[in-house]
N, C-alpha and C positions, 0 to 999 in steps of 0.2 A: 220473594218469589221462590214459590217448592219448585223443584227440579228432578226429574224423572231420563235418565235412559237407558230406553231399550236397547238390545244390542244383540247380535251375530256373531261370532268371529272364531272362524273354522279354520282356514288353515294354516297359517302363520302367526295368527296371532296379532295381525296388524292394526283388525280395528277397536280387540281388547284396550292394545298400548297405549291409541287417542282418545280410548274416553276416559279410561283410566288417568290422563295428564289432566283431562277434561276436570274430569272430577275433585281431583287433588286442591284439597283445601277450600271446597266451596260448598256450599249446601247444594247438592245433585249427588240423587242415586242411582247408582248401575243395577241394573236386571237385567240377564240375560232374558231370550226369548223363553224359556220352558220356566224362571222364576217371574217372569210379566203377567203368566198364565194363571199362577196362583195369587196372585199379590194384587192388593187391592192399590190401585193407584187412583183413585177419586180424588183423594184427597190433592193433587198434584196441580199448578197454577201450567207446567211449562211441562211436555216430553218429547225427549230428542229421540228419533229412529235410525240407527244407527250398523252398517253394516258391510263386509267386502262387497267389492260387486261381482257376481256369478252370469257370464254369459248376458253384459249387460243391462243386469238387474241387480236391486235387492238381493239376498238371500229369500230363497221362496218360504222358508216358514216366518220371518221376520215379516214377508207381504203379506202374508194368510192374517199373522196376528192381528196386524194393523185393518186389515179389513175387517175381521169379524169381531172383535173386540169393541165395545159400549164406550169407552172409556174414554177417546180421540176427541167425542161430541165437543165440540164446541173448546176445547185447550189450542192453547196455541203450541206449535210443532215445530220441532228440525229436524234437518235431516245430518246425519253424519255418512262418511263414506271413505272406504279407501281403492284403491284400484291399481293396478301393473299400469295402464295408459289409458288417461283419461279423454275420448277423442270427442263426448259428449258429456251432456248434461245427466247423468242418470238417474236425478231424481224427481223428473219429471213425471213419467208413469204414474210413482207413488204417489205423488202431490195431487196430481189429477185424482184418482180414487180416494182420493180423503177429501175432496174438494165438498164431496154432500155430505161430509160431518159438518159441517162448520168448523174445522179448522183457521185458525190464524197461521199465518205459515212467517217466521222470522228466520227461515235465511239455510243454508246449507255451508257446511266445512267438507272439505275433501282433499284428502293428500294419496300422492303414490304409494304402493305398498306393495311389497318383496311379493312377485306372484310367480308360481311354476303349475298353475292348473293347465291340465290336458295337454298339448305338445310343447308348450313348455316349457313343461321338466325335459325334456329332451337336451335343451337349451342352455342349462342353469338357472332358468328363471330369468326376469325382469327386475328393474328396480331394488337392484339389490341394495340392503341396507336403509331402506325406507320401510317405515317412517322413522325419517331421523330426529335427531338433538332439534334441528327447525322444523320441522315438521309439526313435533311435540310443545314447540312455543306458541307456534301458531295455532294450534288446537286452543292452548288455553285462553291464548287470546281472544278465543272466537266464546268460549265457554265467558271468558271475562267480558264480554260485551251483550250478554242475554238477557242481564236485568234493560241495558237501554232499547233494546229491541222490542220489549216484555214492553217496556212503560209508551213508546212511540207507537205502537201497534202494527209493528211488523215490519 
């Protein structure tokens, strides 16, 4: 199973860290959003979308991508995500808008991650030190379980 993710990750750096664990040692590649633009991923069986959450969303150019982008038709999809506190589901939106690709949809990872956007950084920030040592296991275990996700049909 080829393996594709997309990806965001603006201001800490958090949800570089999980896909990057993501990836280590498996056949799955990292694009960022402005290399997903040029890069032909056709060829791909699985792509995970992957991104901080802003103001209880996606990253809005990672949702642009995904919307207008040919490429989603009919692959089966993840979502990844990091967040300061999680008090919902945030990838529901997006799932919903890809729902008329024919996407297959196998599953979503999400861990806390060190946020100080808007007041804040007044604060210190949140979650500090996330995503941790487990955080990063758990990512890969979620990356280590997409071939059975892949072969079960979601």
């Amino acid at each position: 199973m080829k393996t594709a993710i997309v990806y965001c990750s603006v201001h800490h750096k958090n949800t570089e860290a999980v896909v990057r664990a993501m990836a280590q040692g498996r056949d799955i590649d990292l694009y960022t959003v402005e290399e997903a633009r040029e890069a032909d991923l056709a060829g791909y069986d699985c792509v995970g979308l992957a991104s901080g959450i802003y103001f209880s969303r996606f990253h809005r150019t990672l949702e642009a991508w995904a919307r207008e982008t040919d490429v989603l038709h009919g692959k089966a999809v993840f979502f990844v995500y990091t967040c300061g506190l999680r008090h919902r589901e945030f990838s529901a939106r997006l799932r919903k808008a890809l729902r008329g690709q024919g996407c297959r949809f196998l599953g979503v990872f999400y861990c806390r991650g060190y946020d100080t956007f808007g007041a804040l950084k007044l604060f210190g920030g949140i979650a500090k030190g996330r995503p941790n040592a487990r955080d990063l296991r758990r990512a890969e275990q979620f990356a280590e379980s997409l071939p059975e996700r892949f072969s079960r049909g979601g």
